[in-house]
Backbone as XML, in Angstrom:
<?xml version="1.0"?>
<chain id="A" units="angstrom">
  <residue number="1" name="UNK">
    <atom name="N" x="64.834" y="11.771" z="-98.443"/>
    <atom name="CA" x="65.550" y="12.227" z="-97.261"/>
    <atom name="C" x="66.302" y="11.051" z="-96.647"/>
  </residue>
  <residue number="2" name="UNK">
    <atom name="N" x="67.377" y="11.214" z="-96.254"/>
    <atom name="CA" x="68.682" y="10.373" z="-95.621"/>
    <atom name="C" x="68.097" y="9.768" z="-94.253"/>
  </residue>
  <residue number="3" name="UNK">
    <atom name="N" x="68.114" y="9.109" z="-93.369"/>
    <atom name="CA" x="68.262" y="8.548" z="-92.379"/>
    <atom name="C" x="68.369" y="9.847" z="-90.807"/>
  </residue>
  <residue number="4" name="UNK">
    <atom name="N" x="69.599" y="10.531" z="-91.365"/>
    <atom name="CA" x="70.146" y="11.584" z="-90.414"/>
    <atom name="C" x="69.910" y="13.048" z="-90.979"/>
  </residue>
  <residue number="5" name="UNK">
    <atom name="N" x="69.184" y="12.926" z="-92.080"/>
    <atom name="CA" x="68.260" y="14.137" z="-91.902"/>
    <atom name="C" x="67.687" y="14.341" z="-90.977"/>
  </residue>
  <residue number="6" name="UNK">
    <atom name="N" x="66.578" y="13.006" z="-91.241"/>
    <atom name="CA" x="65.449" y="12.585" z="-90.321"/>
    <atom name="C" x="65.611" y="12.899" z="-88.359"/>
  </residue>
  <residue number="7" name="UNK">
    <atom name="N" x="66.967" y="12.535" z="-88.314"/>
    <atom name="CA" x="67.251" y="12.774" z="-87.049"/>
    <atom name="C" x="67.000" y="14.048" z="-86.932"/>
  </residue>
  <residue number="8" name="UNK">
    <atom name="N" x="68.011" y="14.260" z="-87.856"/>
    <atom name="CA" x="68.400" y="15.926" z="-87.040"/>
    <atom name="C" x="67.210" y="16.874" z="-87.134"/>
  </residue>
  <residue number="9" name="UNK">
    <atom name="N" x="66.297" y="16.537" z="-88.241"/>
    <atom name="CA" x="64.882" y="17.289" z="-87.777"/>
    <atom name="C" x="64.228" y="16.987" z="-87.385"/>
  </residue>
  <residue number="10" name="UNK">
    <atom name="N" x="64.160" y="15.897" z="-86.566"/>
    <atom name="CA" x="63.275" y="15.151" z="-85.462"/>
    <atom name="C" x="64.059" y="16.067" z="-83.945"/>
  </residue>
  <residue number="11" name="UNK">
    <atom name="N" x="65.521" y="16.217" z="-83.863"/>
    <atom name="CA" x="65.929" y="16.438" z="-82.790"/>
    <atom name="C" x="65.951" y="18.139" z="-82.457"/>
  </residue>
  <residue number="12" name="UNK">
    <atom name="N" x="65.556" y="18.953" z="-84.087"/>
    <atom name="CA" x="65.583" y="20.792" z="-83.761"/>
    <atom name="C" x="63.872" y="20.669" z="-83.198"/>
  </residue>
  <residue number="13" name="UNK">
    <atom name="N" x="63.288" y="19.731" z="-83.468"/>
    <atom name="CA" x="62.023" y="19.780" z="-83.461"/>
    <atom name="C" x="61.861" y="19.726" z="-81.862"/>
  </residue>
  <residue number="14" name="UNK">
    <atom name="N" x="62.336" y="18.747" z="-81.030"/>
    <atom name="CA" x="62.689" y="18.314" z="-79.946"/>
    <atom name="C" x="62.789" y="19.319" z="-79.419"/>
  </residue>
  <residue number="15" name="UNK">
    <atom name="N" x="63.986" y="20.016" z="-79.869"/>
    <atom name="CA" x="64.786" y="20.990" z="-78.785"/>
    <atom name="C" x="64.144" y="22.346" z="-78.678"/>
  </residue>
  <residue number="16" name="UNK">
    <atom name="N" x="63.405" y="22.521" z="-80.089"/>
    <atom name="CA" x="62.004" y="23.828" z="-79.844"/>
    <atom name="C" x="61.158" y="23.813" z="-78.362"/>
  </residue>
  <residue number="17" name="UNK">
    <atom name="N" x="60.740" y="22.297" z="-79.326"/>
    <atom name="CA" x="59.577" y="21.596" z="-78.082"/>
    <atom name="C" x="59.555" y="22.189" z="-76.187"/>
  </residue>
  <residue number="18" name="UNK">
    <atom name="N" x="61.707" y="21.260" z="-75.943"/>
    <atom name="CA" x="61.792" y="21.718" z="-74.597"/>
    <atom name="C" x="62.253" y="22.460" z="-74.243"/>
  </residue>
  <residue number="19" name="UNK">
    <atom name="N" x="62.640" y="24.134" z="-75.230"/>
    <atom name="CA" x="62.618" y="25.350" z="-74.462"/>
    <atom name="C" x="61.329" y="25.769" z="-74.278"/>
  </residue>
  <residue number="20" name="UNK">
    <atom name="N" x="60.781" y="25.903" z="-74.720"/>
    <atom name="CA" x="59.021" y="26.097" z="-74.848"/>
    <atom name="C" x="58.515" y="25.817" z="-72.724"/>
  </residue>
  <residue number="21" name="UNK">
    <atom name="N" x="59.677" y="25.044" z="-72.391"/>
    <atom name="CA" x="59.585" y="24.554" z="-70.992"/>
    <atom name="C" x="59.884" y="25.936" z="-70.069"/>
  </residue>
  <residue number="22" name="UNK">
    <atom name="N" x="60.707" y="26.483" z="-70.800"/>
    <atom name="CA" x="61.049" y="27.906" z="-69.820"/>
    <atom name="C" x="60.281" y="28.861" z="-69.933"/>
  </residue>
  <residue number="23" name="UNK">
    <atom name="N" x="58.679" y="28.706" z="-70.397"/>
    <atom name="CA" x="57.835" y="29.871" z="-70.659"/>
    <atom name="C" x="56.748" y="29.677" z="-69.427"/>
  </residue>
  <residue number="24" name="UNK">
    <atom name="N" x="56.948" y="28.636" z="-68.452"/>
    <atom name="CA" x="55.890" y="28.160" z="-66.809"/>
    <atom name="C" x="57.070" y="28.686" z="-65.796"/>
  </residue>
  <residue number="25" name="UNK">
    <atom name="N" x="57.752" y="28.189" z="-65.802"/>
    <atom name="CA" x="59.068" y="29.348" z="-64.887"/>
    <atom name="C" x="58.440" y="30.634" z="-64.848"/>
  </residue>
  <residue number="26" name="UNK">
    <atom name="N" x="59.026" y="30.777" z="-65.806"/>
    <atom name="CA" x="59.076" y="32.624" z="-65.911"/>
    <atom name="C" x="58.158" y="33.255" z="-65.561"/>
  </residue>
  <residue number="27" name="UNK">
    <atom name="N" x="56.265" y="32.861" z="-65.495"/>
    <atom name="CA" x="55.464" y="33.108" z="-65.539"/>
    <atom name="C" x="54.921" y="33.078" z="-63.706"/>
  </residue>
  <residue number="28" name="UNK">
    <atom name="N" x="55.899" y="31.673" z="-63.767"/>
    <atom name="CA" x="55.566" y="31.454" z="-62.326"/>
    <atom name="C" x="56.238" y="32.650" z="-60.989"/>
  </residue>
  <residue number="29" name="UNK">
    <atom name="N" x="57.737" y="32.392" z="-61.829"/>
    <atom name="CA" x="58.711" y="33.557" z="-60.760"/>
    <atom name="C" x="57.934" y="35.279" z="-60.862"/>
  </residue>
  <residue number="30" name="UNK">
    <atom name="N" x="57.278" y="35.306" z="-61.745"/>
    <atom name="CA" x="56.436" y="36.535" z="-61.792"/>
    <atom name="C" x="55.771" y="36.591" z="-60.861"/>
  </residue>
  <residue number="31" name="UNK">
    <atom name="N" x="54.324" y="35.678" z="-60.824"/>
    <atom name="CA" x="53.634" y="35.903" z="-60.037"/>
    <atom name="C" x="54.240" y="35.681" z="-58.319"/>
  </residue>
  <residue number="32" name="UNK">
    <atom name="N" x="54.631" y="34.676" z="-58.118"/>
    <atom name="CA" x="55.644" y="34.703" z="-57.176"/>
    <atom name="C" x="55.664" y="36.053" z="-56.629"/>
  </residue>
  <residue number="33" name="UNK">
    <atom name="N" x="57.083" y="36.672" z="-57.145"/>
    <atom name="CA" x="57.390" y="38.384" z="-56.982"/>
    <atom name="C" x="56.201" y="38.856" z="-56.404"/>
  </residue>
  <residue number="34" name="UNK">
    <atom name="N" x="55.539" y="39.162" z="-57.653"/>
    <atom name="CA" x="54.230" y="39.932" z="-57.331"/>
    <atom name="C" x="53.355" y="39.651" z="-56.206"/>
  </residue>
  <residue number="35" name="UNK">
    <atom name="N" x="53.247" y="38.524" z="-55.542"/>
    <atom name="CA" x="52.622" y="38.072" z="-54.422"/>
    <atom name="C" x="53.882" y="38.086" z="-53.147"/>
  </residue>
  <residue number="36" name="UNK">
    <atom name="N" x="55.016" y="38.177" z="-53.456"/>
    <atom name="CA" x="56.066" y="38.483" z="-52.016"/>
    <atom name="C" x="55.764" y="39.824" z="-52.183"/>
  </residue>
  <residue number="37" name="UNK">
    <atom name="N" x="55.943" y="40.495" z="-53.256"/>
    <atom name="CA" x="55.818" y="42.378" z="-53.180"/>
    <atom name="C" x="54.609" y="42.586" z="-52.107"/>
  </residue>
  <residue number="38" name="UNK">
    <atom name="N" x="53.180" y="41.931" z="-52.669"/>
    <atom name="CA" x="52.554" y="42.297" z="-51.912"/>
    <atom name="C" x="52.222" y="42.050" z="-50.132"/>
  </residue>
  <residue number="39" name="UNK">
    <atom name="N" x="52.776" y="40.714" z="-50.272"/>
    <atom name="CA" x="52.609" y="40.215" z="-48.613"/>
    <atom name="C" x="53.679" y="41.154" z="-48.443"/>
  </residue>
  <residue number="40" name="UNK">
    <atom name="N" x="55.008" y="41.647" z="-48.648"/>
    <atom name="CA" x="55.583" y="42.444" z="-47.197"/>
    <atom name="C" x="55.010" y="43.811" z="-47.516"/>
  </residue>
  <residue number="41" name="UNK">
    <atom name="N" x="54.386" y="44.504" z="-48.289"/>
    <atom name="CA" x="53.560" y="45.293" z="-48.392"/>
    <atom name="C" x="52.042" y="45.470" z="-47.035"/>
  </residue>
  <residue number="42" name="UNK">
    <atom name="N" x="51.660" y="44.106" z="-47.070"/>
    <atom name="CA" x="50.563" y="44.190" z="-46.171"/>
    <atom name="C" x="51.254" y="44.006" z="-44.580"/>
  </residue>
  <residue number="43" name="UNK">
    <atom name="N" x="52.744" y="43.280" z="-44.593"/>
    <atom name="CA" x="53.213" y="42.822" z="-43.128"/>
    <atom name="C" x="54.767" y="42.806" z="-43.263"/>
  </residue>
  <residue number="44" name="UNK">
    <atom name="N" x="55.131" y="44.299" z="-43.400"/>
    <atom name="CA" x="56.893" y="44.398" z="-43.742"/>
    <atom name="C" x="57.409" y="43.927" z="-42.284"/>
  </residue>
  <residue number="45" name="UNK">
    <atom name="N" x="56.990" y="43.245" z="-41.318"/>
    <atom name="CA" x="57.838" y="43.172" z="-40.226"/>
    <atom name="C" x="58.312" y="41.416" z="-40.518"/>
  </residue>
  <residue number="46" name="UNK">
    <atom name="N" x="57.588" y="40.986" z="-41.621"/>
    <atom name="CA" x="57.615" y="39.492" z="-42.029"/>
    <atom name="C" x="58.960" y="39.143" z="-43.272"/>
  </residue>
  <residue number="47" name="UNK">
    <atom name="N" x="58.793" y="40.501" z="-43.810"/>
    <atom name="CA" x="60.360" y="40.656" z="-44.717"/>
    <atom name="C" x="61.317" y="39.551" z="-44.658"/>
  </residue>
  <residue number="48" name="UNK">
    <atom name="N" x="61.842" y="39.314" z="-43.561"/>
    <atom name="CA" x="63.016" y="38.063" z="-44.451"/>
    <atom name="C" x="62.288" y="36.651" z="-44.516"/>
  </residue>
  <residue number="49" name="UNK">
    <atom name="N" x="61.271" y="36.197" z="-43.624"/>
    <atom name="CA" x="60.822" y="35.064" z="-44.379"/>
    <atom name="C" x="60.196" y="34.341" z="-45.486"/>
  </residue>
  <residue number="50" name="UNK">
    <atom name="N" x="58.946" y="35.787" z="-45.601"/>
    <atom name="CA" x="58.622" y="36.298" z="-47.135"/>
    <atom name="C" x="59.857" y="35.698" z="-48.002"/>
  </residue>
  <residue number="51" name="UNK">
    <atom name="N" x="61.015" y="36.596" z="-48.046"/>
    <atom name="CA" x="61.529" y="36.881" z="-48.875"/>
    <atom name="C" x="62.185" y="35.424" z="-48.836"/>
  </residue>
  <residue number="52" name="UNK">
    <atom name="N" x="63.024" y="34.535" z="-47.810"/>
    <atom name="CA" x="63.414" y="33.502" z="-47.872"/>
    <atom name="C" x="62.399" y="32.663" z="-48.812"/>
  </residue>
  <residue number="53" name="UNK">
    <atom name="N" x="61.049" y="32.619" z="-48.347"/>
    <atom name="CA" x="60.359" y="31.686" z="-48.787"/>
    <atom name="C" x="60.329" y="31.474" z="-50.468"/>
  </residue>
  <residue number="54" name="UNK">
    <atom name="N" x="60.026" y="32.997" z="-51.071"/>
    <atom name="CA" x="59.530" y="32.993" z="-52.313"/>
    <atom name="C" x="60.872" y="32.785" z="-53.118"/>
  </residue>
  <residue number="55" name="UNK">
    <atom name="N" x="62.155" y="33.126" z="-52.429"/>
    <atom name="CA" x="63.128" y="32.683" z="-53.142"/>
    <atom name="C" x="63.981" y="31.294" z="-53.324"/>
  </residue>
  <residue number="56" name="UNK">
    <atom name="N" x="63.404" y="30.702" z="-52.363"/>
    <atom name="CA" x="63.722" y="29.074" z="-52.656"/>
    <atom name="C" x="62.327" y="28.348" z="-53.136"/>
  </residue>
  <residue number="57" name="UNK">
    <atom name="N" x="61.147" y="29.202" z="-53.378"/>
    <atom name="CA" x="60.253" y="28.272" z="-54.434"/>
    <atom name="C" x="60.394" y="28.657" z="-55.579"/>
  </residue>
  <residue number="58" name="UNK">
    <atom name="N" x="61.280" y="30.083" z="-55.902"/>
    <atom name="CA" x="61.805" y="30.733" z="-57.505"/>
    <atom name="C" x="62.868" y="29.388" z="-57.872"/>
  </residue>
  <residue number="59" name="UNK">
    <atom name="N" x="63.822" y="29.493" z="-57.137"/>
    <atom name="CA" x="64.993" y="28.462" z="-57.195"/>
    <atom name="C" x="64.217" y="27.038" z="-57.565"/>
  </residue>
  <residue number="60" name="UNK">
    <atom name="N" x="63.608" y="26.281" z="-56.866"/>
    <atom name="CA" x="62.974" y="25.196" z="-57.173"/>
    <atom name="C" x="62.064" y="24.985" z="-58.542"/>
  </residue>
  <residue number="61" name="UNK">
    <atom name="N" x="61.369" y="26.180" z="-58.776"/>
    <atom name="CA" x="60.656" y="26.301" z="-60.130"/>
    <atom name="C" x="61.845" y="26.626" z="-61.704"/>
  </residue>
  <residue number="62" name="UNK">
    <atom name="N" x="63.198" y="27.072" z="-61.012"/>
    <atom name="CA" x="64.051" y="27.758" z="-62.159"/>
    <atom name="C" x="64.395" y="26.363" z="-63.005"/>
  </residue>
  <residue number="63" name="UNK">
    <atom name="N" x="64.320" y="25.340" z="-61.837"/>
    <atom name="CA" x="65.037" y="23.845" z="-61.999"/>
    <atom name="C" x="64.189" y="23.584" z="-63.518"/>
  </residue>
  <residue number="64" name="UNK">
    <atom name="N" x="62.906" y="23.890" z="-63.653"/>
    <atom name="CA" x="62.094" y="22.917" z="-64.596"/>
    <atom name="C" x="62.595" y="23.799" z="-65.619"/>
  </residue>
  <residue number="65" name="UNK">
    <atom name="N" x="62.970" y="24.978" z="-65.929"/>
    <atom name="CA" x="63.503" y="25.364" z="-66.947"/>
    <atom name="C" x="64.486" y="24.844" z="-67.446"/>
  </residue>
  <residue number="66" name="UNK">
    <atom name="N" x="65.627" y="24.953" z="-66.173"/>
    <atom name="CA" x="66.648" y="24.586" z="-66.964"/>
    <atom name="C" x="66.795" y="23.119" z="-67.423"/>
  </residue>
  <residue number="67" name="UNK">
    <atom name="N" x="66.072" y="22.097" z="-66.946"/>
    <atom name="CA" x="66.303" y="21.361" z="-67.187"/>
    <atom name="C" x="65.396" y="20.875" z="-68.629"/>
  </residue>
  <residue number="68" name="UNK">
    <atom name="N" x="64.688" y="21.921" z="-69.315"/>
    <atom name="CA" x="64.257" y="22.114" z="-70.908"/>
    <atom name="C" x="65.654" y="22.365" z="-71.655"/>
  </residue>
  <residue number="69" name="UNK">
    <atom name="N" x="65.774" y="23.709" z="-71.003"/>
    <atom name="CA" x="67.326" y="23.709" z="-71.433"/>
    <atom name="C" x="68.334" y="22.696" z="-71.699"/>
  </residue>
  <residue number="70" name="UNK">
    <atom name="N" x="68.661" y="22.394" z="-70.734"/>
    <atom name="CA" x="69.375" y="20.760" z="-70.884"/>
    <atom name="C" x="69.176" y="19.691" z="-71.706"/>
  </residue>
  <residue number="71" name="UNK">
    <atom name="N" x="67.866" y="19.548" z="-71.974"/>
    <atom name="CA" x="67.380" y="18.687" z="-72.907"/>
    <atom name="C" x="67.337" y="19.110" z="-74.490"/>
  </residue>
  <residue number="72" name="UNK">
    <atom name="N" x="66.829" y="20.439" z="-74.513"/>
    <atom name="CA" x="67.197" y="20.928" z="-75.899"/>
    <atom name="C" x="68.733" y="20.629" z="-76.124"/>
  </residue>
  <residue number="73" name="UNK">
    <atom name="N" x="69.722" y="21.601" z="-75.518"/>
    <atom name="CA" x="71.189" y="21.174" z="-76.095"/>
    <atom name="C" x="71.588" y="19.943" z="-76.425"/>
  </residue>
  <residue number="74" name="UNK">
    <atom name="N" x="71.247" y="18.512" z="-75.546"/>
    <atom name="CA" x="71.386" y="17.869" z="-76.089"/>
    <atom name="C" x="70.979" y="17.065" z="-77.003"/>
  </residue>
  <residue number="75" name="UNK">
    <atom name="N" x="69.469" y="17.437" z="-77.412"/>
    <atom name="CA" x="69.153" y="16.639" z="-78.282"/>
    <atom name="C" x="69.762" y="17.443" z="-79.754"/>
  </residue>
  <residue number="76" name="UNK">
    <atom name="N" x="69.966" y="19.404" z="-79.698"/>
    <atom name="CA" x="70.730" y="19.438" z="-80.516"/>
    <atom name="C" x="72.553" y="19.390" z="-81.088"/>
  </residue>
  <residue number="77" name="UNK">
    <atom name="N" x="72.918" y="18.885" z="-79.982"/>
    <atom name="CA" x="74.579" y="18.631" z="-80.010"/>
    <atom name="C" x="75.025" y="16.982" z="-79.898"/>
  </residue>
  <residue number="78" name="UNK">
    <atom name="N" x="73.747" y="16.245" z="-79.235"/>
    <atom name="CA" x="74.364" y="14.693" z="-79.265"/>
    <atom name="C" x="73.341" y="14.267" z="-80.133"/>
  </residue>
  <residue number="79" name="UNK">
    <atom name="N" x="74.040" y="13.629" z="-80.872"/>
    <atom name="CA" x="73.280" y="12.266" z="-81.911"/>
    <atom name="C" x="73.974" y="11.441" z="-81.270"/>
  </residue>
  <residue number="80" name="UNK">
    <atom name="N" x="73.324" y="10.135" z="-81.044"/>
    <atom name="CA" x="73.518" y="8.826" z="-80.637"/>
    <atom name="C" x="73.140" y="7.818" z="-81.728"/>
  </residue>
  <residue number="81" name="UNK">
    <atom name="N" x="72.744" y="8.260" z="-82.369"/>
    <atom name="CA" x="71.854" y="6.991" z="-83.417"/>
    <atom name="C" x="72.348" y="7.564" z="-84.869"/>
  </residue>
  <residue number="82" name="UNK">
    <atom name="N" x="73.782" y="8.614" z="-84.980"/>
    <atom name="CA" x="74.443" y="9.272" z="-86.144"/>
    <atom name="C" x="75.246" y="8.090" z="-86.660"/>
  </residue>
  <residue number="83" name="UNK">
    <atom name="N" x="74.809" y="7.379" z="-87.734"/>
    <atom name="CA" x="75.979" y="6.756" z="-88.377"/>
    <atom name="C" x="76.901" y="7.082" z="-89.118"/>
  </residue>
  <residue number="84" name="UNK">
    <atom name="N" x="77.730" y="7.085" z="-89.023"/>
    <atom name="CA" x="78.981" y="7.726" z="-90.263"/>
    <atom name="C" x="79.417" y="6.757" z="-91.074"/>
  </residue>
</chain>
């Protein structure tokens, strides 16, 4: 095997690795939901702060995804260490 084989299946390997990052998000913005559903369920007169609240800790948790995301693409679109 070549040099930049090596990369490039060191770097799909990588980029598996940090989508694998967007599977604590998702899990999280669930339960989330499911716990705003239920608090304005028990106290609907609390409705927009509830709802403010759980949607800027969704927003704050979306960050760690995407930023798997981010890291996969580039480890599969930039080589830095590609010699030609």
């Amino acid at each position: 095997m070549s040099d930049n084989a090596i990369i490039h299946a060191c770097s799909a390997i990588g980029a598996g690795l940090a989508v694998i990052a967007g599977i604590g998000p998702g899990v999280g913005q669930g339960i989330a939901a499911g716990h705003g559903a239920a608090a304005v369920g028990r106290n609907p007169g609390a409705k927009g702060d509830i709802m403010s609240t759980m949607l800027l800790g969704q927003a704050v948790a979306e960050t760690t995804g995407l930023y798997g995301l981010l890291v996969a693409l580039l480890l599969l679109f930039v080589h830095p260490l590609d010699i030609q």
